[in-house]
N, C-alpha and C positions, 0 to 999 in steps of 0.2 A: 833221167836223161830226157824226157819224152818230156816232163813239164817244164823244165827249160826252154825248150822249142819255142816257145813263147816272148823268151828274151830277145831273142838276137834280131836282125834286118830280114834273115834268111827265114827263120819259124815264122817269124810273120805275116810275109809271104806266101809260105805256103799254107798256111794257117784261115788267111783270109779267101783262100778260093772254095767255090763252092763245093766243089767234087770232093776236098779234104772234110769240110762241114757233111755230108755225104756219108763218106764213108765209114765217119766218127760214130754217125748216128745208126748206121744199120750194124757196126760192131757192137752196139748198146743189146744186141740181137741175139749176141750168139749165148746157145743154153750155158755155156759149163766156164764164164768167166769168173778169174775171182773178183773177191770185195774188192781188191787195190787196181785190179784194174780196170772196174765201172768206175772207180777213184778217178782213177787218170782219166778216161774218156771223159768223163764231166767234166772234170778241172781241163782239160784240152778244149771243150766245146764251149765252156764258159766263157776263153781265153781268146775263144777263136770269133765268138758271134760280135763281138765290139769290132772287130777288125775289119768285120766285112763292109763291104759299101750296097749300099739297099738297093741297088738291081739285084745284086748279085743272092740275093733272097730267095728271088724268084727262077734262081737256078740250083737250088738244091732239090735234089730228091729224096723225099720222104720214105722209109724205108714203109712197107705193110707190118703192120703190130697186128698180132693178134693171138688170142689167148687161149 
């Protein structure tokens, strides 16, 4: 369901905003996801980073990595 979002007028929409690109990236975070769902978040961030419009770059927040 979740990589469909990608198809419609509506997923990409909310696809291309940054808080969505955001929020993708610090879910990439959490310790105990599985394999299909770092799946999905890739193939969702993949889908989503063409979408955006280049300001809108400069409003995502980076989540802190560290190890």
């Amino acid at each position: 369901m979740l990589n469909n979002m990608s198809t419609s007028k509506m997923g990409k929409d909310i696809l291309s905003q940054p808080s969505c690109v955001s929020k993708l990236l610090s879910l990439l975070l959490e310790p105990k996801l599985s394999p299909k769902m770092i799946l999905t978040i890739i193939q969702l961030c993949h889908s989503a980073l063409p979408l955006m419009s280049l300001e809108g770059f400069s409003h995502i927040n980076l989540p802190r990595w560290s190890l």
